[in-house]
C-alpha positions in Angstrom: 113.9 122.4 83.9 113.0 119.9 81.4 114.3 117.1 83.8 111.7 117.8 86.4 109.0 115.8 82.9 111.0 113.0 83.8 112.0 113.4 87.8 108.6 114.0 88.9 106.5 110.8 87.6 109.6 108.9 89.1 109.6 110.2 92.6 105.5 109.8 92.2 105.9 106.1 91.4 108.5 105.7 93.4 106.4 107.1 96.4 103.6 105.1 95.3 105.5 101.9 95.4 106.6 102.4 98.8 103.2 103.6 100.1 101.9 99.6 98.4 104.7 98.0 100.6 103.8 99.6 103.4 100.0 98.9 103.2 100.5 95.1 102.6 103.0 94.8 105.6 100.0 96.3 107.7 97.3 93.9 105.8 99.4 90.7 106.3 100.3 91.3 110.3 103.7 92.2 109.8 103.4 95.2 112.7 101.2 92.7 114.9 103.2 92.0 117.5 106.0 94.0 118.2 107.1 93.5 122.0 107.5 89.6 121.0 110.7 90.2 119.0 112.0 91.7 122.1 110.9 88.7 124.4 111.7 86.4 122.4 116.1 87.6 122.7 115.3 87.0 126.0 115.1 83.2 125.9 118.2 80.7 125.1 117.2 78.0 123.3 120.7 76.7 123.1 120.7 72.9 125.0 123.9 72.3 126.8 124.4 68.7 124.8 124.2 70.4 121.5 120.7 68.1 120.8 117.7 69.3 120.0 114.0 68.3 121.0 
């Protein structure tokens, strides 16, 4: 039982470190636009002459 000192402030910080990651994804637009990803496979932006723009 003594390990539960130690194991609980862990799993709090841990917790709390992934609840900061998760806040600034949402503050810097990470989850802004997410049917763009799935567009964006759609298009080939391979050019047949291996040159680009």
């Amino acid at each position: 039982m003594d390990i539960l000192v130690y194991l609980i402030p862990v799993a709090l910080f841990l917790g709390g470190v992934g609840l900061a990651g998760f806040l600034w994804a949402m503050r810097s637009g990470q989850y802004e636009d997410l049917d763009g990803a799935a567009a964006r496979i759609l298009f080939d932006d391979d050019h047949p002459n291996g040159k680009t723009r």
